[in-house]
C-alpha positions as a LaTeX table, in Angstrom:
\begin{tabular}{lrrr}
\hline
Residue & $x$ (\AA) & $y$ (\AA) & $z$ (\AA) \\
\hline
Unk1 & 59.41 & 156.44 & 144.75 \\
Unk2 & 59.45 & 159.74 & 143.05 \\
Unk3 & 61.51 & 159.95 & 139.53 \\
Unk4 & 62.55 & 163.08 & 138.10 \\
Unk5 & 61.53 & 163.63 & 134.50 \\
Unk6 & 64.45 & 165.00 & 131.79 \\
Unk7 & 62.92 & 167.60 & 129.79 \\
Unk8 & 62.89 & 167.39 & 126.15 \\
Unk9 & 64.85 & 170.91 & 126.26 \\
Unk10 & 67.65 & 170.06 & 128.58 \\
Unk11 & 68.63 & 166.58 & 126.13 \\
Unk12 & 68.92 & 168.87 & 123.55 \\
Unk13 & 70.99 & 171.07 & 125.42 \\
Unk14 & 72.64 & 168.55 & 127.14 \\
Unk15 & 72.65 & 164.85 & 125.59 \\
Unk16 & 76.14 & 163.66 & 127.59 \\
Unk17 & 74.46 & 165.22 & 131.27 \\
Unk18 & 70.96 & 163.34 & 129.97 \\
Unk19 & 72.37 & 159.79 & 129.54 \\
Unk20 & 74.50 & 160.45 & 132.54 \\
Unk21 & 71.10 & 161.14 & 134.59 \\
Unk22 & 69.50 & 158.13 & 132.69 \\
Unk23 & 71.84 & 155.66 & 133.22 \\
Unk24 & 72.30 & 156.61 & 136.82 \\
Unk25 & 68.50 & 155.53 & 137.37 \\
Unk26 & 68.46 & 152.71 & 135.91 \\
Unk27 & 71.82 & 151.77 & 138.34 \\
Unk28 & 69.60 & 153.13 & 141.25 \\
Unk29 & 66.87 & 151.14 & 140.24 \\
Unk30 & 68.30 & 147.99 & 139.58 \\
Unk31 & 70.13 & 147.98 & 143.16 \\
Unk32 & 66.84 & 148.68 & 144.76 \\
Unk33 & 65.02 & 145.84 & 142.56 \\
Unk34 & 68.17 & 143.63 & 143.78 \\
Unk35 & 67.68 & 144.14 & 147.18 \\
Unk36 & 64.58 & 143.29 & 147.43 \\
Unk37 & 65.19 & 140.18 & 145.71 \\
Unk38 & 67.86 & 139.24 & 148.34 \\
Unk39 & 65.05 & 139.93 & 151.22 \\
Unk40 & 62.68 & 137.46 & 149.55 \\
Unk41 & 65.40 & 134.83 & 148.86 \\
Unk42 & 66.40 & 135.01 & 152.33 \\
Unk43 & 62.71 & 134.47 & 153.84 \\
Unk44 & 62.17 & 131.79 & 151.25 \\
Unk45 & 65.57 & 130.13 & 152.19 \\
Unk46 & 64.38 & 130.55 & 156.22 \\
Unk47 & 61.03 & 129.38 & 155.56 \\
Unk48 & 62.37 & 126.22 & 154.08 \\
Unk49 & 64.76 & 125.37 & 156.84 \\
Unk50 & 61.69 & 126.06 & 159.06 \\
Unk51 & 59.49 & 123.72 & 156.90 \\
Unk52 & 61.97 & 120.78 & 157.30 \\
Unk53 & 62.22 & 120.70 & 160.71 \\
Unk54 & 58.94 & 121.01 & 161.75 \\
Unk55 & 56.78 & 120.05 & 158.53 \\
Unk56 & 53.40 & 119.80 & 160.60 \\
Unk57 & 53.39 & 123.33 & 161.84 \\
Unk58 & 51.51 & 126.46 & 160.23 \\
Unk59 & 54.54 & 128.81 & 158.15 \\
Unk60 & 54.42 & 132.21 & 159.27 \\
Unk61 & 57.41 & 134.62 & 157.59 \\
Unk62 & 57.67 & 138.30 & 158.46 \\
Unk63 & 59.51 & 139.76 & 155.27 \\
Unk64 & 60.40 & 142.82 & 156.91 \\
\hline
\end{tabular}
C-alpha cells in the first residue's frame, strides 16, 4: 500500500487541510486493519466448527 507523504511546507501552509489528510489515514487504515481481522476471525470460527465435528481429520483453511 502506497502512502502519500505531507510535506513539511504544505503543514505550514496548511495545518487544518494536514490533520484533515492525517486523520483520514489513520480512518483508512484502521478499516483496512479491521477487515482483515474479521477474515481471520471468521476462518478461525470455521476452522473450529470443522475441528468439532470431525476432530481426527487434517485442518486445512483457505483465508482468502
Amino acid at each position: 500500500m502506497v502512502v502519500q507523504e505531507i510535506s513539511p511546507k504544505t503543514v505550514r501552509r496548511h495545518p487544518t487541510q494536514a490533520v484533515k489528510a492525517v486523520s483520514i489515514a489513520a480512518v483508512i487504515l484502521k478499516m483496512i486493519r479491521n477487515a482483515h481481522l474479521k477474515r481471520v476471525k471468521k476462518a478461525v470460527n470455521k476452522a473450529v466448527v470443522i475441528n468439532q465435528a470431525n476432530p481426527d481429520s487434517p485442518l486445512i483453511i483457505n483465508i482468502s
